[in-house]
Rosetta silent file (secondary structure, phi, psi, omega in degrees, C-alpha in Angstrom):
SEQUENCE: XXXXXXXXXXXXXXXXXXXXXXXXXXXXXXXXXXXXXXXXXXXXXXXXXXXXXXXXXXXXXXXXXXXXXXXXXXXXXXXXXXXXXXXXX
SCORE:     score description
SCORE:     0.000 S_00000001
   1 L     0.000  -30.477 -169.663    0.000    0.000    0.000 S_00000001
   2 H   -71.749  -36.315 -142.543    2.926    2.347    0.884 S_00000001
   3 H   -84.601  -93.093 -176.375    4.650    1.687   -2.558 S_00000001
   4 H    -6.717  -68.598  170.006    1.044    2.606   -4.218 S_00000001
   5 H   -32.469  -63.482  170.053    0.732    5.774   -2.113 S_00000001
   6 H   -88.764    9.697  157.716    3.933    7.001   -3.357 S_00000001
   7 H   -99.585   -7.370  140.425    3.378    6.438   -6.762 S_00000001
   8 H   -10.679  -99.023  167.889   -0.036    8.071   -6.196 S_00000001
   9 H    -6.767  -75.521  174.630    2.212   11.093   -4.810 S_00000001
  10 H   -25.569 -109.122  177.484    4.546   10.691   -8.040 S_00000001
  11 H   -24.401  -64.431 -165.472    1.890   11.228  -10.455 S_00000001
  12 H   -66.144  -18.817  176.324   -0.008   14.275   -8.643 S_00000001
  13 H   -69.681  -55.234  169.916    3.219   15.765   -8.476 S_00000001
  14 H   -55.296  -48.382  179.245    4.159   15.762  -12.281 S_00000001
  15 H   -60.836  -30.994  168.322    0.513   16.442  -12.852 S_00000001
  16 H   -81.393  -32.473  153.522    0.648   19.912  -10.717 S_00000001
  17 H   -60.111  -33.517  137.090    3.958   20.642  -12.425 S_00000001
  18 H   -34.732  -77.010 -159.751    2.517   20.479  -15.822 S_00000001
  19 H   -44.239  -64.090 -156.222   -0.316   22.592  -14.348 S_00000001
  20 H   -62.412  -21.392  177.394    2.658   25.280  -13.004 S_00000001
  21 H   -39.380  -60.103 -150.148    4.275   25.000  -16.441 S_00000001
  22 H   -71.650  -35.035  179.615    1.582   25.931  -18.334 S_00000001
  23 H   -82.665   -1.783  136.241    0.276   28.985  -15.954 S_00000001
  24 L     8.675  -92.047  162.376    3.576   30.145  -15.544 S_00000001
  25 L   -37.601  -91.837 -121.520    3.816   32.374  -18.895 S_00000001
  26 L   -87.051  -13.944  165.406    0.523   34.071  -18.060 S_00000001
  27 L   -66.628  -49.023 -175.558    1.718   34.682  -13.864 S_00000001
  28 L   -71.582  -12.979  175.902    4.969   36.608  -15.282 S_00000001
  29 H  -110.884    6.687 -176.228    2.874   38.421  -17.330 S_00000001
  30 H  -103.377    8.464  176.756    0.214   39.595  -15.474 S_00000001
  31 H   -86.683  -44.648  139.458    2.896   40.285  -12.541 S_00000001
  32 H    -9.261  -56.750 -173.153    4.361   42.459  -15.702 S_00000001
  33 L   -96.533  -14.166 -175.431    1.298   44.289  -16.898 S_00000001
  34 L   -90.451  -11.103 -159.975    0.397   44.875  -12.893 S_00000001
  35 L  -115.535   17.785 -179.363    3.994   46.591  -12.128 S_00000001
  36 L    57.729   72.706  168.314    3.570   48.342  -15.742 S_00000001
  37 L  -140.413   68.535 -172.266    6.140   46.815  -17.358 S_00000001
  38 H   -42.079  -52.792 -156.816    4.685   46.948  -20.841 S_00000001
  39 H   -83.912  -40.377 -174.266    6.975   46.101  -23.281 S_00000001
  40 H   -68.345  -31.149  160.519    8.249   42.958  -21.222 S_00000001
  41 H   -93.938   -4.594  141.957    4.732   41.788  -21.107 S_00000001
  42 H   -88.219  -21.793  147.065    4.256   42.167  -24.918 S_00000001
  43 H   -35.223  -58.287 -177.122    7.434   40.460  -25.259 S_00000001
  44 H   -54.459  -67.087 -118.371    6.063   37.505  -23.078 S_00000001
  45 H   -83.909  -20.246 -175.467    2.396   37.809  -24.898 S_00000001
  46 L  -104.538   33.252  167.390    4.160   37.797  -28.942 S_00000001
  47 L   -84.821  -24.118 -170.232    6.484   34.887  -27.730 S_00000001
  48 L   104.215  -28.905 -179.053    3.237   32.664  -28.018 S_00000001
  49 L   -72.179   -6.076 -172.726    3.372   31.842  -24.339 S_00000001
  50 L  -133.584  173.568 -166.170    0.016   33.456  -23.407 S_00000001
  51 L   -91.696  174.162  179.419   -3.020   33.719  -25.125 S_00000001
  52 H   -80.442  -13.357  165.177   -4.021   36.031  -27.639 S_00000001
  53 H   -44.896  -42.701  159.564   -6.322   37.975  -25.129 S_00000001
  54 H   -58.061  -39.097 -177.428   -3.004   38.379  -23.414 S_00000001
  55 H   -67.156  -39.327 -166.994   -1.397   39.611  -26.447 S_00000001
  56 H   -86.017  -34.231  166.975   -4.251   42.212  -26.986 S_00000001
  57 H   -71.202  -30.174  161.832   -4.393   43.620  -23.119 S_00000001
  58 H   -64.017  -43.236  157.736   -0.276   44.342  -24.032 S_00000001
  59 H   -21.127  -74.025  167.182   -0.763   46.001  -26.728 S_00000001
  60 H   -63.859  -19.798 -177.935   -3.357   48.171  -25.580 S_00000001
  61 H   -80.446  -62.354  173.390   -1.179   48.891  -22.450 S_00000001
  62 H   -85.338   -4.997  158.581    1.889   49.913  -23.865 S_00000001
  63 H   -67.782  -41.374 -166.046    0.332   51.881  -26.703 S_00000001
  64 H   -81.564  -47.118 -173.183   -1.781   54.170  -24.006 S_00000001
  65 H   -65.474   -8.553 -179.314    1.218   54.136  -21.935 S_00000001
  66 H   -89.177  -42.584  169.800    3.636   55.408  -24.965 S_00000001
  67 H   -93.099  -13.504  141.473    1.351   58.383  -25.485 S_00000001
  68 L    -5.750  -40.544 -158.290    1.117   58.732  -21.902 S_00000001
  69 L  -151.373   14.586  149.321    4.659   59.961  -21.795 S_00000001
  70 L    90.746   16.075 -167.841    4.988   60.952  -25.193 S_00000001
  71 L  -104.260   83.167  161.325    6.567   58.522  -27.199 S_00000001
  72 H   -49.530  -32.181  174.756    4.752   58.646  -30.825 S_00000001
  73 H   -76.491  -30.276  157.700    6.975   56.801  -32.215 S_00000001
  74 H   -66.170  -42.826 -171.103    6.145   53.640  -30.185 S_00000001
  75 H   -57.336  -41.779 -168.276    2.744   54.423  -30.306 S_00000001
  76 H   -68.302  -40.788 -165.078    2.421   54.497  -34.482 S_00000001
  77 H   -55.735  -25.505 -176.312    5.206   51.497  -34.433 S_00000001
  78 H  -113.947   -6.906  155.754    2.825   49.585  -32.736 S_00000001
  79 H   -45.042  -38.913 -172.011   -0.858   51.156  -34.573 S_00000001
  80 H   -75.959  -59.431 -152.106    0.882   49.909  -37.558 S_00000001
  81 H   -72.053  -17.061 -167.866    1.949   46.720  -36.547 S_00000001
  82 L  -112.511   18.197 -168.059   -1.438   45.882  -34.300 S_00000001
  83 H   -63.746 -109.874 -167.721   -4.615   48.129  -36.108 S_00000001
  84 H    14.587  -50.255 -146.753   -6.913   44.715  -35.384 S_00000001
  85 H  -102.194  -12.925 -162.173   -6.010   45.210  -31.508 S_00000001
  86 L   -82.796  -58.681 -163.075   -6.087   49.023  -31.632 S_00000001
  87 L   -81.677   16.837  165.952   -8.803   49.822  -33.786 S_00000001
  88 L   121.009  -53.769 -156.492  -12.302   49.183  -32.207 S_00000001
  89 L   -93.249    0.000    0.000  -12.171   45.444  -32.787 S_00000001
């Protein structure tokens, strides 16, 4: 029974590290987007490791935050590359 138990153990263990893999990405980036740290969480979000929902709340972050503080050139660099996430839709 003991031998059973710990391969019980085994297995729930790999299965909650799997779990921490995958929710991982999306912890660093929403610790990222809470401590403003735009561009590292659109970094994360066009790596693919987060969803695109993720991808679209960076976007939107560091674009308001570029004309925030005056930087046009980030803002159109990313209106160009993003009008879909920008633009209404």
């Amino acid at each position: 029974a003991a031998s059973r138990d710990t391969g019980t153990d085994h297995a729930f263990i790999l299965w909650h590290l799997e779990e921490l893999k995958e929710d991982f990405p999306i912890l660093c980036w929403r610790e990222a987007m809470d401590e403003g740290r735009w561009q590292e969480a659109l970094q994360l979000a066009q790596s693919g490791a987060v969803t695109p929902r993720h991808l679209h709340e960076s976007v939107q972050g560091l674009f308001h935050q570029a004309v925030a503080d005056g930087q046009f050139r980030l803002a159109n660099a990313l209106a160009r590359r993003y009008p879909n996430l920008l633009h209404g839709k």
